[in-house]
N, C-alpha and C positions, 0 to 999 in steps of 0.2 A: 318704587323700589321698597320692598319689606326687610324690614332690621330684625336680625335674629333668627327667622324663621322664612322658609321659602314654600309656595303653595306647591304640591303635586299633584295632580291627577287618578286618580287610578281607574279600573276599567269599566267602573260604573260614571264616569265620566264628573264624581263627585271630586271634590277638588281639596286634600287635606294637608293642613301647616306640617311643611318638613322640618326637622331639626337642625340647623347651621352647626358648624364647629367655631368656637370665638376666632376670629381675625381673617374670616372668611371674606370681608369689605373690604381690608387691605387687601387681599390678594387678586382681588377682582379691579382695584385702582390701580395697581403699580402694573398691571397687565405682564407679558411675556419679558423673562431675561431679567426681572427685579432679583429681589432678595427673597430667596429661600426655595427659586426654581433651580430643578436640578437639569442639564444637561445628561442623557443617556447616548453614552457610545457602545458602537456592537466593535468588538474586535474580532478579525477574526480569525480562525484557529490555523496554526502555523504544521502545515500538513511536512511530512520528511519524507521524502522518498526512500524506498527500502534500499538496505545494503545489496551489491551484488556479490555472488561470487562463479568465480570461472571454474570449470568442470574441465580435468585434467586426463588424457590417458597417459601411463607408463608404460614405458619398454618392457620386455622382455626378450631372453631368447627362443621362446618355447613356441606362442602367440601365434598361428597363421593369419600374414598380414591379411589374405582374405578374408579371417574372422573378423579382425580388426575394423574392415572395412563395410562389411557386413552391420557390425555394432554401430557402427558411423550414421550409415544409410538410416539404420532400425531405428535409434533412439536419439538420432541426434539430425532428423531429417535433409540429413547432407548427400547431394549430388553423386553419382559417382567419380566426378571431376573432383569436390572436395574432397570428396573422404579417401581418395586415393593422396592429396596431397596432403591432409594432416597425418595419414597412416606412414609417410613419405618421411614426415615431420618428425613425429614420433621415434621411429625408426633408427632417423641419425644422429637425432638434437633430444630421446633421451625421454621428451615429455611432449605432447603436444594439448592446445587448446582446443575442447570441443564444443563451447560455448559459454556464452556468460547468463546466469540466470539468477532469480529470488534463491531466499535462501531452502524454502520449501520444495521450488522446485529441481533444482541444483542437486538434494539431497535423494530425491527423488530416483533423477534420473541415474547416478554415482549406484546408488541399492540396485537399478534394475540392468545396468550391466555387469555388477557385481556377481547378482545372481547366476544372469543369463553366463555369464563366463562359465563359473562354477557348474553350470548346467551342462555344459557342453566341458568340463575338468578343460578348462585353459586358467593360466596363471594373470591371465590381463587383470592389473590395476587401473581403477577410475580411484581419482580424488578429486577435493573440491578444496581451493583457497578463496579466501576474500580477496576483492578485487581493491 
């Protein structure tokens, strides 16, 4: 064992004194878990799932429920069994649910039958609340 200094090698296979840092001996005798090793822990990152929010249609009296149900089908990939019962829903109770989504895409969907309503002059409201 060399004090102070440790041999290297390098790639002419000549062999030259490494420099130690002082208490380098100590740390080689008290081996693993003495004094002055540190422990490394990984935590890890505490992921949050995204908020949701439900995508709402409003009544009116104006609205042909076939539009209605049309928008259903279109943008809200619902059966015509569903979308006749939330158009149903709507109808009598005012508001109905047309699904729960992100809020990107939630907002999405709320603009493109906003649009499409106003495309075709119907007064149908889509809204979006947090779930």
């Amino acid at each position: 064992m060399m004090t102070g200094q440790e041999m290297v090698s390098d790639m002419s296979g000549v062999r030259a004194p490494q420099p130690r840092a002082a208490g380098d001996d100590d740390k080689q005798r008290r081996g693993p878990g003495g004094p002055g090793t540190a422990v490394i822990t990984r935590t890890k990152p505490q992921v949050k799932r995204p908020n949701l929010y439900r995508v709402l249609l409003l009544n009116d009296d104006y609205t042909p429920m076939d539009f209605v149900v049309h928008v259903l089908e279109r943008f809200f990939s619902k059966s015509r069994e569903e979308a006749n019962t939330i158009m149903l829903h709507v109808h009598h109770h005012g508001v109905g649910e047309c699904g729960v989504y992100t809020y990107e895409v939630a907002e999405t969907k709320v603009t493109q039958v906003m649009d499409f309503a106003r495309k075709h002059q119907h007064p149908l409201q889509c809204v979006m609340e947090k779930k």
